[in-house]
Backbone of each chain as ProteinMPNN parsed JSONL, in Angstrom:
{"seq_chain_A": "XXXXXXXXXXXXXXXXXXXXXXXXXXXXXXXXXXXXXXXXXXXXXXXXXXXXXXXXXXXXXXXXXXXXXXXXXXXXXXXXXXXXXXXXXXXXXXXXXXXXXXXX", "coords_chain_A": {"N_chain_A": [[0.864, -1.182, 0.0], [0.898, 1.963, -1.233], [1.894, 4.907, -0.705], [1.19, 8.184, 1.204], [-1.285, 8.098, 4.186], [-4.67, 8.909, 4.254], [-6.747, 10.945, 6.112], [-9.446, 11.358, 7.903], [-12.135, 13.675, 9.001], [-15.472, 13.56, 9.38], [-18.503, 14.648, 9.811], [-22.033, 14.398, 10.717], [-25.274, 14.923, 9.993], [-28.156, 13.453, 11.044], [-31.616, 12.051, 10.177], [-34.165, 12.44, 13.099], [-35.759, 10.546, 13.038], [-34.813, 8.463, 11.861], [-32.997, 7.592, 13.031], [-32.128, 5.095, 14.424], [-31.809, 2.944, 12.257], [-30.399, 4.102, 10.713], [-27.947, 4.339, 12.441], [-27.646, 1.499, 12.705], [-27.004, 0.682, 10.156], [-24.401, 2.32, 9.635], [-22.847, 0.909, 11.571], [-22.411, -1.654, 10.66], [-21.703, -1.116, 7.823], [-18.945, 0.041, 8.999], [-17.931, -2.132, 10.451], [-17.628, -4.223, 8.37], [-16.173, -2.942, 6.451], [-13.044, -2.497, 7.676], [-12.951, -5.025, 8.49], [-12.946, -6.486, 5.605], [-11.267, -4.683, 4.125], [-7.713, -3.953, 2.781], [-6.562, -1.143, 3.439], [-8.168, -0.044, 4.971], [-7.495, 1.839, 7.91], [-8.622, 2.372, 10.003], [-11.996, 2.889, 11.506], [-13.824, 5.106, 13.3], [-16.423, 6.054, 14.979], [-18.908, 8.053, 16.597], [-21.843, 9.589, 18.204], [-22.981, 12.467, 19.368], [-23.473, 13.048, 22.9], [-25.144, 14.981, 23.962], [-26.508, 15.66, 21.596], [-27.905, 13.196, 19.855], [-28.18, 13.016, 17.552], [-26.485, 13.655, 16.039], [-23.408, 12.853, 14.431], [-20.379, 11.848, 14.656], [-17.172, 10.893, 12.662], [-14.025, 9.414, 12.154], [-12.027, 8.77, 9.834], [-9.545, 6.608, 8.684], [-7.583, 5.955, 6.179], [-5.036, 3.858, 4.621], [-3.772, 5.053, 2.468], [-4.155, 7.114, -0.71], [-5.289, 5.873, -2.423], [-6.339, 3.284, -1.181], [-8.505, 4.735, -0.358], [-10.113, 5.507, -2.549], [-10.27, 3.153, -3.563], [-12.029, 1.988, -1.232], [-14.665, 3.606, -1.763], [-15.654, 2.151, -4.046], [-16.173, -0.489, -3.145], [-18.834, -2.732, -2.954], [-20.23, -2.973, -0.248], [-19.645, -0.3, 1.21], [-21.409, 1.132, -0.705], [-23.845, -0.458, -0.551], [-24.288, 1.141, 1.68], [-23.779, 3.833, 1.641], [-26.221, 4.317, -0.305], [-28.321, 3.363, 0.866], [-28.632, 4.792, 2.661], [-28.806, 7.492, 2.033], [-31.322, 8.809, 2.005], [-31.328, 9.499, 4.6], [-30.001, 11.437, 6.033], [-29.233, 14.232, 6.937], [-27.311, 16.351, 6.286], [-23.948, 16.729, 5.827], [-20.802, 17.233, 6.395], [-17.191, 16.812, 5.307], [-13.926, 16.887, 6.492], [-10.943, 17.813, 5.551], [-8.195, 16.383, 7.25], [-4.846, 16.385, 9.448], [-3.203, 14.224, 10.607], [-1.91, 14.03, 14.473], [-0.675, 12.524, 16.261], [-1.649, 9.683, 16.623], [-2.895, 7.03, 18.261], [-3.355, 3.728, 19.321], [-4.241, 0.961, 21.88], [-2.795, -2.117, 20.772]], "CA_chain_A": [[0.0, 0.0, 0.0], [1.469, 3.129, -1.393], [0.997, 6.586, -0.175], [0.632, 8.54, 3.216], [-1.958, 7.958, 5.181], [-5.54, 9.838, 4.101], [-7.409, 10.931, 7.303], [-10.736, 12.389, 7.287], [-13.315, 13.883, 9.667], [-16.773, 13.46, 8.836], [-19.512, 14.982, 10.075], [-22.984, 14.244, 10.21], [-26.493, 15.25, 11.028], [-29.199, 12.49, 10.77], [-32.95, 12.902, 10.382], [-34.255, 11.609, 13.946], [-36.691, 9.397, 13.275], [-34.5, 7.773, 11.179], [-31.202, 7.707, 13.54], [-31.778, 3.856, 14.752], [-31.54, 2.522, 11.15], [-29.131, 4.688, 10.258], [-26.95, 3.726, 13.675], [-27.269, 0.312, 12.415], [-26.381, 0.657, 8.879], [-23.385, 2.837, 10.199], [-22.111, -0.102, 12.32], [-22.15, -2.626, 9.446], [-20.177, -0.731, 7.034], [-17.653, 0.376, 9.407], [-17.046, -3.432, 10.884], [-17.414, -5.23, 7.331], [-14.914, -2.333, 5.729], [-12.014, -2.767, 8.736], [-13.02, -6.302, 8.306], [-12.3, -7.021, 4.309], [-10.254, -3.923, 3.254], [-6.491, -3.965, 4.45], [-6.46, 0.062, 3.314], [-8.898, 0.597, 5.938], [-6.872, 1.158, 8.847], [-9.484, 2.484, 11.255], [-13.555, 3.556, 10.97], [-14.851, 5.319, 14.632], [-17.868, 6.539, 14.687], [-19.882, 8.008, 17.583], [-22.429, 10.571, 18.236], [-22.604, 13.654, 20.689], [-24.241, 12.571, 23.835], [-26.357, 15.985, 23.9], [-27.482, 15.89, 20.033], [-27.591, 11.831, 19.297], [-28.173, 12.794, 15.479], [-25.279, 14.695, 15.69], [-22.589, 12.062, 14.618], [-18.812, 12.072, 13.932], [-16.242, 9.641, 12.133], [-12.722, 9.506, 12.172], [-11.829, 7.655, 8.921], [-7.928, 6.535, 8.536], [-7.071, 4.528, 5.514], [-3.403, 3.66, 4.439], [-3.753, 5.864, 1.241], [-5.671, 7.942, -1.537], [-5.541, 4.51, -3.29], [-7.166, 2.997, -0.464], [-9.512, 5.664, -0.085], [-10.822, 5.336, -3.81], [-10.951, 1.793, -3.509], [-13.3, 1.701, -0.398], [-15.885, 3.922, -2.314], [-16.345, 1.278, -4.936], [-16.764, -1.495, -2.369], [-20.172, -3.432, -2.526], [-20.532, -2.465, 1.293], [-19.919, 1.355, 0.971], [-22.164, 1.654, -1.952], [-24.795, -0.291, -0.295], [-24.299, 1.826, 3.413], [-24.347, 5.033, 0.805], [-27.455, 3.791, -1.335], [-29.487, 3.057, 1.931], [-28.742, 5.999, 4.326], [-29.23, 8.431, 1.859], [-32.489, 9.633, 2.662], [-31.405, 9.812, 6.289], [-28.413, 11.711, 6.497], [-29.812, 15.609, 6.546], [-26.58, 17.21, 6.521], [-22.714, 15.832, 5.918], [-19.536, 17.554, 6.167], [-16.187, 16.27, 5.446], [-13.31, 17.929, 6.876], [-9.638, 16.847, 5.834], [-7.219, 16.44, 8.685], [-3.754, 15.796, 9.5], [-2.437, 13.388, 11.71], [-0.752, 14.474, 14.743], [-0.114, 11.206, 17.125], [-2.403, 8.517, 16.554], [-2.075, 5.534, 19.047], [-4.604, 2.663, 20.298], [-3.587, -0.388, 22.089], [-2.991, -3.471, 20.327]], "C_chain_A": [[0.902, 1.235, 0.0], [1.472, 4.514, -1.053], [0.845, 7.082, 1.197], [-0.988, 8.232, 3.129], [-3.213, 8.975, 4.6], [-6.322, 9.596, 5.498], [-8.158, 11.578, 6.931], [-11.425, 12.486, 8.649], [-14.519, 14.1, 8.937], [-17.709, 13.82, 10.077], [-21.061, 15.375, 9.887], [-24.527, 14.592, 10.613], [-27.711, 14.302, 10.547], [-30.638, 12.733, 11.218], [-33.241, 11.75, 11.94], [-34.697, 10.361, 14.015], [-36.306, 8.301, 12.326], [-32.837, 7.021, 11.937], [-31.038, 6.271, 14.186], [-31.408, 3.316, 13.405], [-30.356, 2.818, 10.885], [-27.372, 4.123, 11.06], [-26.427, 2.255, 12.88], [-26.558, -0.436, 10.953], [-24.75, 1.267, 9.041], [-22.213, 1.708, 10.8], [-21.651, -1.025, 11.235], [-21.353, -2.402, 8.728], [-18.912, -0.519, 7.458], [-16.941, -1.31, 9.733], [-16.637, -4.537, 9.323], [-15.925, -4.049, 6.427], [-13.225, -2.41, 6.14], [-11.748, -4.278, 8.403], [-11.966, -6.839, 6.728], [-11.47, -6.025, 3.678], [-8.868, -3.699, 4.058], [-6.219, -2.428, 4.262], [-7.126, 0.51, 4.054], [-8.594, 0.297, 7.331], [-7.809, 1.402, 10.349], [-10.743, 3.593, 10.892], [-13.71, 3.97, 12.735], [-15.389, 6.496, 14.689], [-18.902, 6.923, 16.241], [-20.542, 9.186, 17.497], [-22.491, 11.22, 19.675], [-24.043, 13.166, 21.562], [-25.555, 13.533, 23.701], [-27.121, 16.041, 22.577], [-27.018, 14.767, 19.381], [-27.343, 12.07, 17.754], [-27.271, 13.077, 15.106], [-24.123, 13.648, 15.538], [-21.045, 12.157, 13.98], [-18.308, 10.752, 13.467], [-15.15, 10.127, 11.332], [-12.232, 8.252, 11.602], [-10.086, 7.522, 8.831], [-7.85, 5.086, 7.334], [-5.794, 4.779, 5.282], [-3.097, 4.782, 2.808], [-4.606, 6.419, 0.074], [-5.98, 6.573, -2.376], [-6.474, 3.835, -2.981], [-8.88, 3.128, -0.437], [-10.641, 5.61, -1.522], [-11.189, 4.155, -4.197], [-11.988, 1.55, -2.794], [-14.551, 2.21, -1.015], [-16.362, 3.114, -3.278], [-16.509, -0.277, -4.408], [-18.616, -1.963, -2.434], [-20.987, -2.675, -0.701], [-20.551, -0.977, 1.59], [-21.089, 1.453, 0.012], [-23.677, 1.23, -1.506], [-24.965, 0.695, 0.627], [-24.805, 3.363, 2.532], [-25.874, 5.28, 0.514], [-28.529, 4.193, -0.127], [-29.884, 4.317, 3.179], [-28.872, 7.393, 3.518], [-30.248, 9.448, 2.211], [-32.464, 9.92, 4.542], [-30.748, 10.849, 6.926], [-29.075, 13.661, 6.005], [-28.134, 16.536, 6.251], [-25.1, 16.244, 6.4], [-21.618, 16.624, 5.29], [-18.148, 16.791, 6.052], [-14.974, 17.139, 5.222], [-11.697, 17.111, 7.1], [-8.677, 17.292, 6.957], [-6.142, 15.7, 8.897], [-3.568, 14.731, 10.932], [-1.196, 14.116, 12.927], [0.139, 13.641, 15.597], [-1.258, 10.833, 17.023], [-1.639, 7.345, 17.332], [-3.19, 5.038, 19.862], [-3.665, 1.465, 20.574], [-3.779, -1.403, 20.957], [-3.996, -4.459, 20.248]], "O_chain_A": [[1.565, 1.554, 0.987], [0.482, 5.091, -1.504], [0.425, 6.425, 2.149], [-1.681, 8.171, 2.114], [-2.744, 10.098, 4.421], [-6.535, 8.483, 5.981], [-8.054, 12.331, 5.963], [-11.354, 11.529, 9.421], [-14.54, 14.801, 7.926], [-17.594, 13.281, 11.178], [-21.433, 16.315, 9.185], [-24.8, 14.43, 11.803], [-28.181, 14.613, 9.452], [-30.96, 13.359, 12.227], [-32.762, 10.619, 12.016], [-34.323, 9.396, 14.682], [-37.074, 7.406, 11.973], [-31.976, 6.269, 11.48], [-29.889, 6.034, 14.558], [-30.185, 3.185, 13.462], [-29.393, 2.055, 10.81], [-26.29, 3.758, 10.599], [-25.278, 1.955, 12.555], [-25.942, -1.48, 10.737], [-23.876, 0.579, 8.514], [-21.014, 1.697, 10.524], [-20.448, -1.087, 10.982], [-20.322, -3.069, 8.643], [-17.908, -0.722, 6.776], [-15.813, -1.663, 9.391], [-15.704, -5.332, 9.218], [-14.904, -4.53, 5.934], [-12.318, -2.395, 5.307], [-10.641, -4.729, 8.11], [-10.835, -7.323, 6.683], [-10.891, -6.391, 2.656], [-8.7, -3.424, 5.246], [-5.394, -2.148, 5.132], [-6.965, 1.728, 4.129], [-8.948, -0.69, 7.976], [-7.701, 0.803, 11.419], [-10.657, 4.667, 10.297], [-13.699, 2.985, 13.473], [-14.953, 7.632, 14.505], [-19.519, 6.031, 16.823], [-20.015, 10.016, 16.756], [-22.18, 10.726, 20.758], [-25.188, 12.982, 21.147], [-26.687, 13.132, 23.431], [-28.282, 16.449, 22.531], [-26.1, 14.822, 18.563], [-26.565, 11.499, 16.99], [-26.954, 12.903, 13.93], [-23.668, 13.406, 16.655], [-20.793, 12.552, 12.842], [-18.841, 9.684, 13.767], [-15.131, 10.856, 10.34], [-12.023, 7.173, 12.157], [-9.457, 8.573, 8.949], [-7.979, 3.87, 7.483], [-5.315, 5.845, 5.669], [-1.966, 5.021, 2.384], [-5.79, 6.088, 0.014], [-7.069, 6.443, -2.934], [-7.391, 3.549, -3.751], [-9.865, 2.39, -0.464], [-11.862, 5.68, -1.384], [-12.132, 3.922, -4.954], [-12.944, 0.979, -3.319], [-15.545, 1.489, -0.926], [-17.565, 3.245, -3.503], [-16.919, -1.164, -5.157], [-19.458, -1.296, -1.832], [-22.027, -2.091, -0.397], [-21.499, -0.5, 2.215], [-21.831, 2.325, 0.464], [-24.638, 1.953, -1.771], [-26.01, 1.308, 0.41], [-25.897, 3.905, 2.703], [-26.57, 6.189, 0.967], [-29.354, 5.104, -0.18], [-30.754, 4.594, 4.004], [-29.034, 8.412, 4.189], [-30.073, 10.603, 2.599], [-33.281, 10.356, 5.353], [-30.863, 11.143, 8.116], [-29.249, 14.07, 4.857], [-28.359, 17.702, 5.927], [-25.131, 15.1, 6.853], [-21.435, 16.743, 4.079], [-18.042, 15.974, 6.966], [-14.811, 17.893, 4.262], [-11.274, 16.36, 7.979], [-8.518, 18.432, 7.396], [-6.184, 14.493, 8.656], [-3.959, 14.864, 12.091], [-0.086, 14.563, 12.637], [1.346, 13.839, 15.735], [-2.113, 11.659, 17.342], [-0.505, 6.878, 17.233], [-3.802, 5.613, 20.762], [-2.719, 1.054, 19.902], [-4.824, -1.477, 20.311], [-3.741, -5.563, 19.768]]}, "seq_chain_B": "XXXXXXXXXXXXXXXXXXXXXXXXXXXXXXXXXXXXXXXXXXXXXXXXXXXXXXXXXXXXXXXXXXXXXXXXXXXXXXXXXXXXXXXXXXXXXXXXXXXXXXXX", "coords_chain_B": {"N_chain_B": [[-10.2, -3.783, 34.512], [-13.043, -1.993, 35.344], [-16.221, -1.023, 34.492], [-17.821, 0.932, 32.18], [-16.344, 2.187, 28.454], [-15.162, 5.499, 28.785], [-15.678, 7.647, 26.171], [-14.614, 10.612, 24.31], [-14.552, 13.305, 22.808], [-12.014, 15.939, 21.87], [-11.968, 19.41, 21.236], [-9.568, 21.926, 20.794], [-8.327, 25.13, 20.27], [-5.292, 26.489, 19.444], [-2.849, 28.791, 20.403], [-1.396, 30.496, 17.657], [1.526, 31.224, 17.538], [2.937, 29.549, 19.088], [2.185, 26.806, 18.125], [3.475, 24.285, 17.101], [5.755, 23.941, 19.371], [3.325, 23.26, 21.714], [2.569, 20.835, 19.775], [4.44, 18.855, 19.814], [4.453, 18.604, 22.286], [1.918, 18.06, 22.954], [2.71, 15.537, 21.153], [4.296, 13.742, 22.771], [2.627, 13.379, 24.936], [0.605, 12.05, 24.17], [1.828, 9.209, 23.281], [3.158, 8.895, 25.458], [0.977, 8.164, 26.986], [-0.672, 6.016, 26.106], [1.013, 4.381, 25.978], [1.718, 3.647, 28.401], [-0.566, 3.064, 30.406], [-2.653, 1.286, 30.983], [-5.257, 1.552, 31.211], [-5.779, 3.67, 28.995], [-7.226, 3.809, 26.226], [-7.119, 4.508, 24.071], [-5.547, 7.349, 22.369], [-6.482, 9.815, 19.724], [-5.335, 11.82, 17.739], [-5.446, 14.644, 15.703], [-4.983, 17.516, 13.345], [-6.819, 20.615, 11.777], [-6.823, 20.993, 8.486], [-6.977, 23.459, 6.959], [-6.682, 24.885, 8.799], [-4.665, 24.601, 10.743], [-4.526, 25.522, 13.497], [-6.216, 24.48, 14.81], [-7.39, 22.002, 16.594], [-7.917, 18.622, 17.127], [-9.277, 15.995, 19.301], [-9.581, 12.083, 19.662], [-10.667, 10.113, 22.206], [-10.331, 7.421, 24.146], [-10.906, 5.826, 26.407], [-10.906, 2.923, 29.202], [-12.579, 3.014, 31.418], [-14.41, 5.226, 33.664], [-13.057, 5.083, 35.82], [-10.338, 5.313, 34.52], [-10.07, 7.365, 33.264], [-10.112, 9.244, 35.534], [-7.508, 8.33, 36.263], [-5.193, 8.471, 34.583], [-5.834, 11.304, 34.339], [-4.202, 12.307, 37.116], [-2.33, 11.483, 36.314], [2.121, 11.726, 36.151], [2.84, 12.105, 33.638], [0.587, 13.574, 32.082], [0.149, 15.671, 33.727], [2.329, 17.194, 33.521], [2.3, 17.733, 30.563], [0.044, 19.258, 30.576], [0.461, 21.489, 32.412], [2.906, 22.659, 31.037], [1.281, 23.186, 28.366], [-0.483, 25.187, 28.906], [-0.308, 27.766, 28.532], [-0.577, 28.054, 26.023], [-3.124, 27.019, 24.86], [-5.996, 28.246, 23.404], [-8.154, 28.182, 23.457], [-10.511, 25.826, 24.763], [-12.651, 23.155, 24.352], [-14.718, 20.458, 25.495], [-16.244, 17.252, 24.298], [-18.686, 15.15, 25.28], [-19.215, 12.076, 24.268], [-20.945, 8.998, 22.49], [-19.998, 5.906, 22.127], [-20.37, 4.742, 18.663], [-19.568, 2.747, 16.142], [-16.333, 1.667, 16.299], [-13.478, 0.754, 15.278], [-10.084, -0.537, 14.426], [-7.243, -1.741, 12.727], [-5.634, -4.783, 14.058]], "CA_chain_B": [[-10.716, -2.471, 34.473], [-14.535, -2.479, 35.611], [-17.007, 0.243, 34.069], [-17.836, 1.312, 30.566], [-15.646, 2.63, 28.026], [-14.923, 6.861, 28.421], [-15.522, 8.574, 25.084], [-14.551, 12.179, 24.503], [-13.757, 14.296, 21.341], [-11.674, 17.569, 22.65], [-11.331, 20.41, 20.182], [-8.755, 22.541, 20.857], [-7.71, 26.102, 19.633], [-3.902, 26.722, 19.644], [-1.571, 30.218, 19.625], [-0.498, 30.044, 16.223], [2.986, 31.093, 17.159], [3.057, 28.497, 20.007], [1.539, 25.091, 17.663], [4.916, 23.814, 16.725], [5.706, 23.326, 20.469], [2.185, 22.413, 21.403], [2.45, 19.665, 18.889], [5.428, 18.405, 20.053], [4.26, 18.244, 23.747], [0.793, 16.611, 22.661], [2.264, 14.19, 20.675], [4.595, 13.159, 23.642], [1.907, 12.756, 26.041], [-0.32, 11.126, 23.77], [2.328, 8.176, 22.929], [3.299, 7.861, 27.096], [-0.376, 8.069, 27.878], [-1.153, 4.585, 25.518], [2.522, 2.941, 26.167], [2.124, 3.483, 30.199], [-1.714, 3.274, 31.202], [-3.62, 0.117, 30.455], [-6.657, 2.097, 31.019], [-5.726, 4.828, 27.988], [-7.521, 2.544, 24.804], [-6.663, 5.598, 22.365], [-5.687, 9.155, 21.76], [-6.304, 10.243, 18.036], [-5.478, 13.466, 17.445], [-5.466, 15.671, 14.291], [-5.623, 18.814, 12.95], [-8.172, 20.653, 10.552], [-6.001, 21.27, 7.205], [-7.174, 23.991, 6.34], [-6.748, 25.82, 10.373], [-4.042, 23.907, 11.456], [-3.658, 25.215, 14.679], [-7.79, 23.814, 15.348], [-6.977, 20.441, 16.902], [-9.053, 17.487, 17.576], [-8.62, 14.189, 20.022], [-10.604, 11.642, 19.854], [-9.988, 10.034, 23.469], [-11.139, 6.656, 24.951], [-10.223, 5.063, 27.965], [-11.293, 2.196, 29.456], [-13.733, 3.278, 32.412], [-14.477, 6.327, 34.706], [-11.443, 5.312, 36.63], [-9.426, 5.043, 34.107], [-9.648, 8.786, 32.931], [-9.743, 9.699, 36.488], [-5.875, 7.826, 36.819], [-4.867, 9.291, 33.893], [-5.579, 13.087, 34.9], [-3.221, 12.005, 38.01], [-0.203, 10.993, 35.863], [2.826, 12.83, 36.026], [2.923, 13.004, 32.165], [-0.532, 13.992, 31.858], [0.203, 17.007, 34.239], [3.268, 18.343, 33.083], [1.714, 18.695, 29.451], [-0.936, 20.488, 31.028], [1.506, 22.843, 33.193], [3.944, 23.023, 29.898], [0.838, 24.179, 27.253], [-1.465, 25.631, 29.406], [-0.213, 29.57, 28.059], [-0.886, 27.992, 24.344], [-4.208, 26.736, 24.349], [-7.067, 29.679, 23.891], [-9.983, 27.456, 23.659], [-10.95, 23.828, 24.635], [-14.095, 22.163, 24.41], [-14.748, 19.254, 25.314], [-17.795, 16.991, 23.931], [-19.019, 13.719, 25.698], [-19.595, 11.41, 23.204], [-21.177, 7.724, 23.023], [-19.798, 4.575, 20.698], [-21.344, 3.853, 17.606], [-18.805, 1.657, 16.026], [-15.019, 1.768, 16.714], [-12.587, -0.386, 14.248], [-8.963, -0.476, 13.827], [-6.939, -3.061, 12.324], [-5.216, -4.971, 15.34]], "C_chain_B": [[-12.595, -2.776, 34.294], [-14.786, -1.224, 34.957], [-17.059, 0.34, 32.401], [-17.184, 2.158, 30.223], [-15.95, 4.373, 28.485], [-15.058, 7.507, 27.141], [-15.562, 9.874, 25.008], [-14.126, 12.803, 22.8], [-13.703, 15.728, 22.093], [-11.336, 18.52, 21.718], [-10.666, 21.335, 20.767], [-8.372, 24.396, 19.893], [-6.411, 26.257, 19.673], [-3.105, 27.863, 19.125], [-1.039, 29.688, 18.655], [0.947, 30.159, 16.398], [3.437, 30.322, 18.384], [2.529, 26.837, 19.469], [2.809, 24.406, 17.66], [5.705, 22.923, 17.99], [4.469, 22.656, 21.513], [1.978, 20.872, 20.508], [2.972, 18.716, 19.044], [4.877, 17.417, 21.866], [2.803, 17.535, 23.53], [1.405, 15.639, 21.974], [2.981, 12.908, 21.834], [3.535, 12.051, 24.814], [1.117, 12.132, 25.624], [0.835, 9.4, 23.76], [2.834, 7.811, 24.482], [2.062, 7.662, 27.862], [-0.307, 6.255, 27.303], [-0.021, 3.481, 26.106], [2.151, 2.66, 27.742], [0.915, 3.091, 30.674], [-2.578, 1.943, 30.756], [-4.673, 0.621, 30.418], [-6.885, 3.069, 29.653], [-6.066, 3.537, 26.525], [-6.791, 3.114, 23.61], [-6.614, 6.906, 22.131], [-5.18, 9.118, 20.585], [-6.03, 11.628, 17.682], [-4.789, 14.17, 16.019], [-5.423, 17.084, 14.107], [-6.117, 19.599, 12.198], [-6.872, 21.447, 9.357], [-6.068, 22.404, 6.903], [-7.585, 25.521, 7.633], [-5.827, 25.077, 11.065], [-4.243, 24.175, 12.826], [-5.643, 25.574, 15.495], [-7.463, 22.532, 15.11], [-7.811, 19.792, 17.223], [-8.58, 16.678, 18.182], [-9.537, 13.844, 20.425], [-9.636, 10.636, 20.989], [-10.915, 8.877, 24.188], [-10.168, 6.028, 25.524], [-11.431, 4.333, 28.619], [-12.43, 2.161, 30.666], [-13.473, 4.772, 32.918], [-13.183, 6.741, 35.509], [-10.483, 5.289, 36.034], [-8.766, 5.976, 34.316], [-9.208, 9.167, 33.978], [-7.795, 9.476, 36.83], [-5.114, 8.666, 36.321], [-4.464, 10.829, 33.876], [-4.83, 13.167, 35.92], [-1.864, 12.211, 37.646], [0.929, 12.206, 36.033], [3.323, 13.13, 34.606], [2.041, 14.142, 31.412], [-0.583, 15.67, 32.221], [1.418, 17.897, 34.211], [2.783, 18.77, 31.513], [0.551, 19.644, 29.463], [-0.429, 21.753, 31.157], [1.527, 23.785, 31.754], [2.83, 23.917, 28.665], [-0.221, 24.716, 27.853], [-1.242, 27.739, 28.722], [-0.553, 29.253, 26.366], [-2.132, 27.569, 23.888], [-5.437, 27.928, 24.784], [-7.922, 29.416, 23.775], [-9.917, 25.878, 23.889], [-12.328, 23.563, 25.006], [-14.256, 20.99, 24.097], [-16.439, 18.62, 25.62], [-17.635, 15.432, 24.28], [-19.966, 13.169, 24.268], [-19.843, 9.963, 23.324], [-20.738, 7.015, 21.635], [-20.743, 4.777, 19.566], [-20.722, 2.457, 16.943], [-17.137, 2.004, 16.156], [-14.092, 0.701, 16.357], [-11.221, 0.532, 14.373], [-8.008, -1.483, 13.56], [-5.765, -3.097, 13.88], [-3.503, -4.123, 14.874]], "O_chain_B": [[-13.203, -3.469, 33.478], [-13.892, -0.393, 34.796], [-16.29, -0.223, 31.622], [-17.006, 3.091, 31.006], [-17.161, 4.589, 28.54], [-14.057, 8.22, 27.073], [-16.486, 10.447, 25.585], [-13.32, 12.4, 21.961], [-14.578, 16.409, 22.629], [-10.173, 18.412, 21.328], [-11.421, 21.799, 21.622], [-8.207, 24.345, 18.674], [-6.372, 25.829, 20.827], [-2.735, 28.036, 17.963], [-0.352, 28.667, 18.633], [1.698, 29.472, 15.707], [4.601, 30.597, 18.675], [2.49, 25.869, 20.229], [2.979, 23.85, 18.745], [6.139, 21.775, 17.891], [4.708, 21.581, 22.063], [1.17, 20.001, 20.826], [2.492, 17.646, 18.67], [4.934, 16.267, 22.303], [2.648, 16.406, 23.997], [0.756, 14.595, 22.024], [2.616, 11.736, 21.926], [3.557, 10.898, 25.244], [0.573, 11.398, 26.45], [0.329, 8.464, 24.378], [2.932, 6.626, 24.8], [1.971, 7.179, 28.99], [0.076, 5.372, 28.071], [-0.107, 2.316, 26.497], [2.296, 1.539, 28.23], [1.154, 2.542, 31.749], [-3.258, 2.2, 29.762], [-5.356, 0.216, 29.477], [-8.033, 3.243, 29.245], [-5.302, 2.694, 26.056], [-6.182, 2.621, 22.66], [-7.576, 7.553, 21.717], [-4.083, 8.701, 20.211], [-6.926, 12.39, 17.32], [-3.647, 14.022, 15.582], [-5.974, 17.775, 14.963], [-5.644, 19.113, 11.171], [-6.189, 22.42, 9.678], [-5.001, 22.733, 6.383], [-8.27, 26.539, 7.534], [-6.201, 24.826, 12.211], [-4.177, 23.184, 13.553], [-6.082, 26.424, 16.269], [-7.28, 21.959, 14.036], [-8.743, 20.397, 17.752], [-7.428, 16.356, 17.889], [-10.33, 14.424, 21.167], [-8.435, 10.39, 20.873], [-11.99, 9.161, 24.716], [-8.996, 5.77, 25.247], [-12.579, 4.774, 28.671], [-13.137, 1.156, 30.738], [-12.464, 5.404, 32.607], [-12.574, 7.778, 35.771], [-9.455, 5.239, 36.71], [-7.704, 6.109, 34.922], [-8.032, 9.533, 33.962], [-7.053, 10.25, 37.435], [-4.437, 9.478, 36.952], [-3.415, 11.405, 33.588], [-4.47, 14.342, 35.995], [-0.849, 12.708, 38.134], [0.64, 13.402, 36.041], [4.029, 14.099, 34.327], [2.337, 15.061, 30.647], [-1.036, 16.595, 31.547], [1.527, 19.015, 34.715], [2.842, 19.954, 31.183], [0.212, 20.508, 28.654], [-0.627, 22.764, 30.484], [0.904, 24.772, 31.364], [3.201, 24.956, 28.118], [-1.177, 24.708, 27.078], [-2.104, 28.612, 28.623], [-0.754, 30.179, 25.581], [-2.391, 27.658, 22.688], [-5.738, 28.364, 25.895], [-8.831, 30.233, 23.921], [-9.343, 25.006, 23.236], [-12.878, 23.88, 26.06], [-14.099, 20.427, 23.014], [-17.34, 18.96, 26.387], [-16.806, 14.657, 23.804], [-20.895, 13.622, 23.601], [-19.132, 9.402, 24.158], [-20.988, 7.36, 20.48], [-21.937, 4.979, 19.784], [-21.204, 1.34, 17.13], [-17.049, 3.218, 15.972], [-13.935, -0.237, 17.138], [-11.142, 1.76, 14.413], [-8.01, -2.299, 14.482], [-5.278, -2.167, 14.523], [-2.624, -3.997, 15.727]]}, "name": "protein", "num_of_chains": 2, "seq": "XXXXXXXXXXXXXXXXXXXXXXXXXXXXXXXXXXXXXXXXXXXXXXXXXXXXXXXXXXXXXXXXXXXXXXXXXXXXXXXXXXXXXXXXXXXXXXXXXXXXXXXXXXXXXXXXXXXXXXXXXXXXXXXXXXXXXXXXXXXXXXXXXXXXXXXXXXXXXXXXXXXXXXXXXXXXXXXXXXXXXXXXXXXXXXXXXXXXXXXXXXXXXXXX"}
C-alpha cells in the first residue's frame, strides 16, 4: 500500500426518526470495511451525547488509493445507497495526523 | 478495568505562534499516555487542514477510573503545566460509541 496515510473527519447530522436505522447501517459498514479492506486502517464513529443525530467519524485509511478503492466497495455503496435519505446534513473535513495511538 | 468505556472528542484552539511546540508536547503525552496506562484505549489526534492550529482528540479510555488515573499521571500534568499559556480554547464533547474499528 502506497501513499501517506488519508485521514478524514466526517460529520454528520441524521434525520431523527430515522437515527436507529441509520446507527445500524453505520455499524455494518464500518465493521465489514475494517473487516475485508487492508487500506482501511481504522472507521470510529460516535455521536454527541447531547445531540444523538449529531454524529462524527474519524476515517484513517493507508492511502488515496485505499480511499478510492473503499468507495467502490459493494458495502460502501450499499451503506451510501441506503442511508441516503437519512443523512440531513454531511460535512467532510480533511485532517492531518498528529499522534495517533490505540492499544494493540 | 470495571465500568464502561470513556468517550470524549476535545477540540482545541492553539496560539499560532506556540503550535509547533504544542504539537510536540501533545504528541509526547499522547504516545506515554497509551505505552504506560492500560486504562488509555486511544488518543487520536489531528488537525483541521485547512486551520491547522484547530486540533481534535478523539480520546477513549477504558472506564471512569481510568480517565480519572490518567488526569493524576505525572505526564498527563506536566503537558498540562507546559501548554497551558498555548491553548485559547478547549471544548470538550461527551460522546457515546457507535462503532469503533482499527486493524489490530
Amino acid at each position: 500500500m502506497r501513499g501517506k496515510p488519508v485521514v478524514r473527519m466526517a460529520e454528520l447530522e441524521i434525520d431523527p426518526e430515522r437515527l436507529e436505522a441509520y446507527r445500524m447501517l453505520l455499524a455494518e459498514e464500518i465493521e465489514t470495511s475494517v473487516a475485508l479492506e487492508d487500506g482501511v486502517l481504522a472507521l470510529n464513529a460516535v455521536s454527541v451525547r447531547d445531540r444523538p443525530n449529531s454524529i462524527r467519524i474519524l476515517e484513517v485509511y493507508a492511502s488515496r488509493e485505499a480511499y478510492e478503492a473503499h468507495l467502490q466497495t459493494a458495502h460502501f455503496l450499499k451503506y451510501k445507497s441506503e442511508t441516503a435519505g437519512m443523512v440531513t446534513s454531511l460535512t467532510l473535513i480533511d485532517v492531518d495526523p498528529i499522534a495517533m495511538r490505540s492499544k494493540a
